[in-house]
N, C-alpha and C positions, 0 to 999 in steps of 0.2 A: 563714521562719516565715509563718503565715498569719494573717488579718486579728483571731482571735479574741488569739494572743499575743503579736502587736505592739499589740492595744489596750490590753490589759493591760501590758505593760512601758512605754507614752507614759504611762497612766496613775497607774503606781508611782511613773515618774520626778517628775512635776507635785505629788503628793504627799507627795515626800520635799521637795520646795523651799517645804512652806507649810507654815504652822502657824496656830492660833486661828481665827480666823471664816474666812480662805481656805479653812483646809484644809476645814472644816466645812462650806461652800456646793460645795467640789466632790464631798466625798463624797456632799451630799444633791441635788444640782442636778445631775449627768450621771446622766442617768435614759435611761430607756428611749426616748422621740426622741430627746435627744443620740448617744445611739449606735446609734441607727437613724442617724441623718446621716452620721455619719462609716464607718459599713460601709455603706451601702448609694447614698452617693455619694462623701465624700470619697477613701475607699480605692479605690473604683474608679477615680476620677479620674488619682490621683496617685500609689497603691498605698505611703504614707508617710505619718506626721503630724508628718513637719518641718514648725516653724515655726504649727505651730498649738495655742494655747492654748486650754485645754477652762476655763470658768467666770472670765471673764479678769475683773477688776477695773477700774473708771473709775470716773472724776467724773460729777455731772452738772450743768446749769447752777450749781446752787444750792452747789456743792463737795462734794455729798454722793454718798459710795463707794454701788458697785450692780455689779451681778458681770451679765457679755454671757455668752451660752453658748459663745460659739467667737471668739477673735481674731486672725485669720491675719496674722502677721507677716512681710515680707519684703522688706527696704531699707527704702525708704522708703514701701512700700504698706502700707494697712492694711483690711483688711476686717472688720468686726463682723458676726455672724451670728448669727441670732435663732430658733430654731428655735417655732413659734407653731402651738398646738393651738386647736382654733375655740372650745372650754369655756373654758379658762383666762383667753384674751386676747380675746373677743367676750361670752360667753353670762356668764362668770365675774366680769368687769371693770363696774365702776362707771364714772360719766362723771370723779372724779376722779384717780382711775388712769389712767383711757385718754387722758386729757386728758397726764398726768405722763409716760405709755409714749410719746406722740408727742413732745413735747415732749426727751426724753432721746435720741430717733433724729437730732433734728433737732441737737440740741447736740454729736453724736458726728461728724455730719459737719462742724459749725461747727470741731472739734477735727483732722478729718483724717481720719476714717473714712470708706469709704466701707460703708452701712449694706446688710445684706440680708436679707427674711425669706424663711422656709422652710415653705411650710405641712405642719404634720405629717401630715395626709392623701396626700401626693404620698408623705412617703413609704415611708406603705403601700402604697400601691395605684398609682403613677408615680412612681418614684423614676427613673425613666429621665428622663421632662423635665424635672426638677430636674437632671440630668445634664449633659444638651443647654445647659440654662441659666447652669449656673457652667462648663461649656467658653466658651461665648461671653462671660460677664460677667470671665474671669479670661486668656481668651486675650490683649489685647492684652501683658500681664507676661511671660509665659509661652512663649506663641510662639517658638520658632525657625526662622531663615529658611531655606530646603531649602537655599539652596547653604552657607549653612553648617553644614549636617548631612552636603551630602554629602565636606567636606573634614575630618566630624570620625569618619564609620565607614569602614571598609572593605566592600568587596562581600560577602565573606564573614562580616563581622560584619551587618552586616545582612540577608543571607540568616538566619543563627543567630536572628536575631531573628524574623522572618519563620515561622521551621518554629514557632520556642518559642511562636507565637501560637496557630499552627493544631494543635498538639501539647498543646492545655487548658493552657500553661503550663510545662510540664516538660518537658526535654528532658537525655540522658545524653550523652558525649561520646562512646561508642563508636558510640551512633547515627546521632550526624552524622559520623563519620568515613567510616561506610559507605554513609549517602547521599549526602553531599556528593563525596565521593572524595578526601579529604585526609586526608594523614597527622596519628594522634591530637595529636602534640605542637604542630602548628601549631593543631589546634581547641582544643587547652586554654591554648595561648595569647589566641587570640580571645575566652576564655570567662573565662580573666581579665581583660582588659581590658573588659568590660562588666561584668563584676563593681564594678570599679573605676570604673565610671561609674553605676554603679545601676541600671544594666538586669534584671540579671541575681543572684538570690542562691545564693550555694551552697546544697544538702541532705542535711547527714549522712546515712549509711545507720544506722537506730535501732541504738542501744545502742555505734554508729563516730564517731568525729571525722570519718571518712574519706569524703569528699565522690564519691557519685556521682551525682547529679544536679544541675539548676541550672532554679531557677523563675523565670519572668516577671516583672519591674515593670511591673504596666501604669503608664503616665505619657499621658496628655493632648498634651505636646511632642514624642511619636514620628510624629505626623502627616508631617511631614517624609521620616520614615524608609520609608515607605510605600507 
């Protein structure tokens, strides 16, 4: 699936787990930069939205509930993300708001968070270095070491990988049978096994269950692979 209905299905899921003021602030509070962020960086990123909560719920000093736009959970990391329009939170904001808005950044990381905003301008118009920036603020988690990528693909599975890039994404199994020079049943075994790693997802042929093609994850930790 593509990035329009896997936002939609993260989103149904987050919905069917709330009710009363939650459910209420996500339908009204993921707006148009919330999901400008998460299509036009997070998905690029990571090409998933495991582990990230859209309109997430805390404290703040005072014990009083207040909803972060994005909360990326995973172990024991936490990221809070703030996606921030110059009207709203500059031209929009009073000094005892803005006073309240610093003050609640500063509490989140006294909690454990670490805090980050997102100017909504970038990502109209530079959603790339917004790109570049949470590769670097989220690589050290993320990262994997090449020699253990290269004891975790095969040659051939990384070539797969490799054409699926330069191929916009999609690639058939007949195709690589006949550039690669390998028999079908061994490419559809390789092409399960990145399936089963998330590299790679199946693609019904419309109106088939019947898979003949297989799309790209892009992911951030294939650097390795490369």
């Amino acid at each position: 699936m593509g990035f329009t209905e896997e936002h939609l299905k993260w989103i149904n899921f987050h919905k069917k787990g709330r009710s009363g003021e939650r459910l209420d602030r996500l339908v009204r509070g993921h707006g148009h930069g919330e999901k400008l962020f998460v299509e036009r960086v997070w998905w690029p990123i990571f090409g998933h939205m495991d582990d990230l909560h859209p309109e997430y719920e805390v404290s703040d000093w005072r014990g009083r509930p207040y909803f972060v736009d994005f909360v990326w959970k995973r172990g024991q990391i936490k990221v809070a993300i703030e996606v921030k329009g110059y009207g709203p939170h500059v031209q929009q904001m009073d000094r005892t708001r803005y006073r309240q808005e610093l003050n609640r950044e500063t509490y989140l990381q006294i909690a454990g968070y670490q805090v980050v905003a997102v100017p909504y301008d970038d990502l109209e118009s530079a959603p790339d270095l917004t790109i570049s920036l949470f590769k670097s603020l989220l690589a050290p988690t993320l990262m994997i070491n090449a020699d253990d990528v290269e004891q975790h693909y095969t040659r051939l599975e990384k070539e797969i990988m490799r054409i699926a890039v330069r191929w916009d994404g999609l690639i058939r199994p007949a195709d690589l049978a006949n550039g690669l020079g390998v028999d079908s049943r061994t490419i559809r075994k390789s092409l399960s096994r990145l399936c089963e790693r998330g590299k790679l997802r199946p693609v019904p042929a419309k109106g088939s269950s019947r898979v003949c093609r297989y799309e790209c994850v892009p992911s951030m930790m294939d650097s390795g692979i490369w």
